[in-house]
PLY file of the C-alpha trace (Angstrom):
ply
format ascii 1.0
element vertex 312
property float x
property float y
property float z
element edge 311
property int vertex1
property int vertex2
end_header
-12.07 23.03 21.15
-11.35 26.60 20.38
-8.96 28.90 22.20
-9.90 32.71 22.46
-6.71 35.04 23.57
-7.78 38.29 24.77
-11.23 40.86 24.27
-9.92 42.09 21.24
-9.60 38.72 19.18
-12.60 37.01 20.63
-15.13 39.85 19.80
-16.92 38.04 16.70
-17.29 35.28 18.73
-18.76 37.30 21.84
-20.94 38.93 19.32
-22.09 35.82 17.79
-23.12 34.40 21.17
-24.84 37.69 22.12
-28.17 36.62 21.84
-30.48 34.56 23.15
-31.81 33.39 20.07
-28.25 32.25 19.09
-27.41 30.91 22.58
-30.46 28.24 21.87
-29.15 27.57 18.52
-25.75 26.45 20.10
-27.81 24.93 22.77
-30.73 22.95 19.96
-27.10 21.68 17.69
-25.22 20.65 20.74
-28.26 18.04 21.77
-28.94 17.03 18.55
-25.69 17.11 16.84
-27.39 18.43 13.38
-30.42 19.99 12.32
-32.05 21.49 9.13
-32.83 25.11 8.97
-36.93 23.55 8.98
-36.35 22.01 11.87
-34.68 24.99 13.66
-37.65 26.96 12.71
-39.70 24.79 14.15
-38.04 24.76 17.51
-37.90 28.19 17.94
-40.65 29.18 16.30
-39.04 31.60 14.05
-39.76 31.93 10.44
-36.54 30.75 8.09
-35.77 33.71 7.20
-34.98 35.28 10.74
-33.38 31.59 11.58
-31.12 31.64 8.68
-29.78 35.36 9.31
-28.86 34.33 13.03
-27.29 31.11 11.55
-24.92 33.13 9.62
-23.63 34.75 12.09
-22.85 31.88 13.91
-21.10 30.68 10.62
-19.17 33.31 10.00
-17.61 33.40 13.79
-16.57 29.62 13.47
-19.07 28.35 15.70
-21.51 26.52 13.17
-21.11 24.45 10.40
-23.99 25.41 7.08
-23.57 22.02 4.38
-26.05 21.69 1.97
-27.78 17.90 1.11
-29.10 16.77 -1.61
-31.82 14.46 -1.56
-35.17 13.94 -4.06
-36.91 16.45 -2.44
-34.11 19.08 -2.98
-31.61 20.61 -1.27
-31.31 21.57 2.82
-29.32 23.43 4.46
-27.82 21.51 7.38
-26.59 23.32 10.72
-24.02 21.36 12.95
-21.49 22.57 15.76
-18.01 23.20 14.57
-16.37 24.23 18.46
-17.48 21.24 20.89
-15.73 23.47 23.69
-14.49 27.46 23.73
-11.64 28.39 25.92
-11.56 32.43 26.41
-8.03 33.10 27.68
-8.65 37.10 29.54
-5.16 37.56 29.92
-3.23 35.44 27.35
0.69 34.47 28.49
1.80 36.69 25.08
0.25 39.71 26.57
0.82 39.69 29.85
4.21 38.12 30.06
6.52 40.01 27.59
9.37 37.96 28.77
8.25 35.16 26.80
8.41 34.76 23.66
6.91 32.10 21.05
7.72 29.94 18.82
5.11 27.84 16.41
5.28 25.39 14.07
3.09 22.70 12.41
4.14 18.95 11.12
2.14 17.48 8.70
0.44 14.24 9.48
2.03 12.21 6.99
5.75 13.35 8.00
6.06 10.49 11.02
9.65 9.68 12.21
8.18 6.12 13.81
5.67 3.81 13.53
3.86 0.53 14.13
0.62 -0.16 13.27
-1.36 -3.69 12.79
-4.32 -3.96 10.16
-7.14 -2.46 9.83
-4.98 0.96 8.99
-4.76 3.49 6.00
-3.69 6.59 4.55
-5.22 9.14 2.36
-4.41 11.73 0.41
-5.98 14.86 -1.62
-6.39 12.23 -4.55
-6.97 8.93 -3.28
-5.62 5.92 -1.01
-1.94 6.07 -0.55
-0.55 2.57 -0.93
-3.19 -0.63 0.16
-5.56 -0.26 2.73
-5.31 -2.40 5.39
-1.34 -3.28 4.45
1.09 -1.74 7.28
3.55 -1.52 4.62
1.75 1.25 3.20
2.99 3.53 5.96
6.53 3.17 4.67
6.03 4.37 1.42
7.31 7.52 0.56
4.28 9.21 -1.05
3.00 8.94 2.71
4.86 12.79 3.29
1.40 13.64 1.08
-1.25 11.66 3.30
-4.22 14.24 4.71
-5.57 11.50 6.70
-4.57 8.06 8.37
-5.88 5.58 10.72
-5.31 2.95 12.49
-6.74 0.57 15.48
-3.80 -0.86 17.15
-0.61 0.45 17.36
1.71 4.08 17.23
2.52 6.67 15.40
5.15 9.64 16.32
6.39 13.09 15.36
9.40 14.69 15.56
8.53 18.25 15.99
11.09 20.46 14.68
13.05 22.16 17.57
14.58 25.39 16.27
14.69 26.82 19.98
17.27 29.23 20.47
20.13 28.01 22.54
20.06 28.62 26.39
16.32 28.81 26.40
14.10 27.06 28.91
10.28 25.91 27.42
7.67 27.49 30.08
4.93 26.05 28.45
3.69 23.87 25.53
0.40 23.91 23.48
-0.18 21.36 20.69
-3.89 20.93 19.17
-4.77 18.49 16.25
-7.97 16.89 14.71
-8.97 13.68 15.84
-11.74 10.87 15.78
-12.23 7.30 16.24
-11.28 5.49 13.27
-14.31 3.24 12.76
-18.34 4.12 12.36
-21.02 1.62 14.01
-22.05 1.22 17.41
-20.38 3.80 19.88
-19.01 1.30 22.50
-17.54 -0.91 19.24
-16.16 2.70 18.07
-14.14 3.74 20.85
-10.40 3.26 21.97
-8.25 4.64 24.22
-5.74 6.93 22.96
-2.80 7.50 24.81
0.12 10.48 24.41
3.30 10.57 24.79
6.35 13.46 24.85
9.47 11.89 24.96
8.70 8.53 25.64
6.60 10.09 28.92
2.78 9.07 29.12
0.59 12.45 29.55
-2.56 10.53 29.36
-5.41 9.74 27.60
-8.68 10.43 25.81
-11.47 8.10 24.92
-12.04 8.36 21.10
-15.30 8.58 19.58
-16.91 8.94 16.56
-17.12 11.87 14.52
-20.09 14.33 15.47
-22.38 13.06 12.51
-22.23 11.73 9.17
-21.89 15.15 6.87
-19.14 15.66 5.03
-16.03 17.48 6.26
-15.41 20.79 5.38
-12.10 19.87 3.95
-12.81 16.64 3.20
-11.94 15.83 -0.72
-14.99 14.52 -3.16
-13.33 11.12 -3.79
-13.90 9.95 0.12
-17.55 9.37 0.38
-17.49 6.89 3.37
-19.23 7.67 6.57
-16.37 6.83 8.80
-13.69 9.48 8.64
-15.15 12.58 7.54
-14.28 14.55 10.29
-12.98 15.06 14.17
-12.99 16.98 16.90
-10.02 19.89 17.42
-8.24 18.73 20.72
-5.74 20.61 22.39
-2.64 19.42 24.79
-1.68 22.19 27.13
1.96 21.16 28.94
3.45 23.38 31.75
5.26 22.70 35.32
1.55 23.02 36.95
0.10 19.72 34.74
-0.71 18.47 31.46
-4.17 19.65 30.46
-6.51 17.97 27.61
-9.41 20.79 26.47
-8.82 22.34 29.80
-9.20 19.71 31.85
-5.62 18.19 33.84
-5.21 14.44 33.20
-1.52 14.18 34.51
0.90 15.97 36.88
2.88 18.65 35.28
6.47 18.16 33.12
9.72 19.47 34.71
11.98 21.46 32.07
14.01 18.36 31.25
10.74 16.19 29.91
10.09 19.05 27.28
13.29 17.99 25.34
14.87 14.93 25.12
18.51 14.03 25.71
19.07 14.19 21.67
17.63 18.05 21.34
14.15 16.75 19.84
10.41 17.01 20.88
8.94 13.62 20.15
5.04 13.32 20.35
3.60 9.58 19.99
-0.12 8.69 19.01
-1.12 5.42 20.70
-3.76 3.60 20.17
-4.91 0.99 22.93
-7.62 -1.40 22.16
-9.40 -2.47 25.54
-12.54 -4.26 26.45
-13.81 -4.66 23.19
-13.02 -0.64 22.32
-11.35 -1.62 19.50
-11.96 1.39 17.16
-8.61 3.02 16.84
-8.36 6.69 15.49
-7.30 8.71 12.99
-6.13 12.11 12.88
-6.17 14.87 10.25
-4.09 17.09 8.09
-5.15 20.55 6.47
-6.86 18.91 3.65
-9.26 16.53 5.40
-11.72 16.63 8.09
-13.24 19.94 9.22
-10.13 22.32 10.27
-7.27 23.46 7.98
-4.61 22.64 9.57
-2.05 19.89 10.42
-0.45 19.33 14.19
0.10 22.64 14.91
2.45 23.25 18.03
3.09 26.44 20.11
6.03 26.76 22.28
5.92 29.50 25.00
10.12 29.96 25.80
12.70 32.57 28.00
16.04 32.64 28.60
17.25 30.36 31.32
18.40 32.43 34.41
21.79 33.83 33.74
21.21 33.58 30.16
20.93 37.07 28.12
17.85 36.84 26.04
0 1
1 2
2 3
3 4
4 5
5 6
6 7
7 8
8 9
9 10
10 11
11 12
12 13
13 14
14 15
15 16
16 17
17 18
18 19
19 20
20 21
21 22
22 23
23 24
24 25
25 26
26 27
27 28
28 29
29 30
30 31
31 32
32 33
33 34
34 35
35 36
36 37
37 38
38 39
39 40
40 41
41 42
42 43
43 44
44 45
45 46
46 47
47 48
48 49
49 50
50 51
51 52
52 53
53 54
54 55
55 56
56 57
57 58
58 59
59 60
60 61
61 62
62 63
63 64
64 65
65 66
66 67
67 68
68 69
69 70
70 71
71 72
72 73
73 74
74 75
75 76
76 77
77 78
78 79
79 80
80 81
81 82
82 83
83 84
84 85
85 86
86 87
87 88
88 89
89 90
90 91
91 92
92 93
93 94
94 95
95 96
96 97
97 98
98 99
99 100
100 101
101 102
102 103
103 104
104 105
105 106
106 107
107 108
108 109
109 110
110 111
111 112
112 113
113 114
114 115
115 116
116 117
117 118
118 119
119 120
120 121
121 122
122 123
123 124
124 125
125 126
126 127
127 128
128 129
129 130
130 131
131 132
132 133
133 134
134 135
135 136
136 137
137 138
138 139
139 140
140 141
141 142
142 143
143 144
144 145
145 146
146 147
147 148
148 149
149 150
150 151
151 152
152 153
153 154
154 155
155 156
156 157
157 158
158 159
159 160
160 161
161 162
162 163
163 164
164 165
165 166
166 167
167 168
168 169
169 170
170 171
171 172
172 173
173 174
174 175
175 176
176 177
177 178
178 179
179 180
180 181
181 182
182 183
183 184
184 185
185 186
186 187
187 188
188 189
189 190
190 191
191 192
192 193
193 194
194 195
195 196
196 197
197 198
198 199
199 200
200 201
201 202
202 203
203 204
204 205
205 206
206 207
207 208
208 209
209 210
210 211
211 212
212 213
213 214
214 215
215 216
216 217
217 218
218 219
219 220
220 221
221 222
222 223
223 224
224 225
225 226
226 227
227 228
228 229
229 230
230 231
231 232
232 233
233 234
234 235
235 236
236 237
237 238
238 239
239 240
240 241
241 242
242 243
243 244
244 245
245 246
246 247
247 248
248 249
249 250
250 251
251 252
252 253
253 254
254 255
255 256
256 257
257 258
258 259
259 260
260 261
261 262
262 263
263 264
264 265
265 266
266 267
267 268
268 269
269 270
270 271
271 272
272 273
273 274
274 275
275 276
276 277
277 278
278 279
279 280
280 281
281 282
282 283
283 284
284 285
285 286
286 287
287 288
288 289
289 290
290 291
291 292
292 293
293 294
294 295
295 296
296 297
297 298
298 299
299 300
300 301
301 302
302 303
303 304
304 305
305 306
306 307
307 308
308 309
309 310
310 311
């Protein structure tokens, strides 16, 4: 999912999608999850040349993925979605609301305060495997700070998110998006597993994982991992406030009064937890800046104001 704030920052995008020739690409990649710039062609009947020129408009507004394959015939371009869902925000909080102020931050995927996972499980890196796959202990080692990727199918992981919050300020809302995919690659219903979230030991809910769009390559991803499982997920995005807990805009729990946001210690805890159930057994695993298909880690984006009777 991607978030647009406001006209101004959204106009490449509203550009991109300003044609109906581009609208159908969207429309051709979304129901067939990839396609080669032949077969676009083809379905528009449009020669290359005018397909590849609307193509790269979509690319350069962060709508479209353009990997090249190599095969004995030669090499194709290949066309995928990047933005499974856009979110167009007319009058973002920041603008509107200049009592409130922000405060962002991002944890790295590898810098857990808790854990407990069972096999099958993993870490990677920007170089290789981090400890042995399919060992638990692994997640204990201290070269894990460096992992880019992880994974596992039964079990938890959770954050501490750095609270550097001001004192005598009250969160008003609470935005945390991160990259995410089922952990395994065969059949779909053998694939997925519930994923649940928590804040401070509070369930918000839960999404069904699945697999990764298709089999190309992430962006991101290094060389060295040339599985099919794991290349790349989907950008999801949390949305907390007092009105509900929202997952890609749509509300899977009731909202979180002001004392939820923080627990009784000062910290913001956020716990990964994978449930197998009926035979969805497929875990997840979630991705740093240096795997998958977005550069970036959990990134999390705290909308705060003084509490009443508080000077800001």
């Amino acid at each position: 999912m991607r978030q647009v704030n406001g006209f101004d920052s959204g106009l490449e995008v509203f550009h991109a999608l300003g044609s109906d020739v581009r609208m159908r690409i969207v429309q051709l990649l979304a129901e067939n999850e990839r396609m080669n710039m032949n077969e676009l062609a083809s379905a528009l009947g449009l020669t290359n040349g005018a397909v590849t020129a609307h193509v790269k408009k979509l690319e350069e507004a962060g709508i479209v993925s353009v990997t090249a394959s190599h095969s004995g015939k030669g090499t194709q371009k290949i066309c995928s979605l990047l933005v499974d869902q856009l979110l167009f925000n007319a009058n973002p909080e920041e603008e509107v609301r200049s009592n409130f102020k922000i405060y962002e931050t991002q944890t790295d995927i590898g810098y857990y305060s808790d854990y407990q996972v069972k096999q099958p499980c993993g870490l990677a890196g920007a170089d290789g495997l981090i400890g042995t796959e399919d060992d638990p202990r692994s997640f204990a080692f201290s070269e894990r700070i460096g992992a880019e990727m992880l994974w596992f199918h039964d079990g938890y992981i959770e954050y501490r998110i750095p609270n550097l919050l001001p004192a005598h300020q009250r969160i008003v809302q609470m935005t945390i998006d991160f990259e995410i995919s089922s952990a395994d690659h065969g059949m779909v219903d053998d694939s997925q597993s519930d994923v649940v979230f928590y804040l401070n030991g509070r369930k918000l809910g839960s999404w069904l994982s699945v697999l990764s769009p298709d089999n190309a390559h992430g962006i991101y991803t290094p060389l060295w991992w040339n599985r099919p499982e794991r290349q790349r997920g989907f950008l999801k995005m949390l949305v907390l406030n007092e009105m509900g807990v929202f997952l890609d805009g749509a509300k899977i729990s009731e909202g979180l009064p002001q004392s939820e946001f923080i627990d009784e210690a000062g910290d913001i805890r956020l716990r990964f937890e994978a449930r197998p159930l009926d035979g969805h057994n497929g875990g997840f695993a979630i991705y740093g800046g240096g795997f998958g298909n977005y550069k970036q880690n959990i990134h999390v984006r705290v909308h705060y104001m003084p509490e009443e009777g508080a000077d800001g």
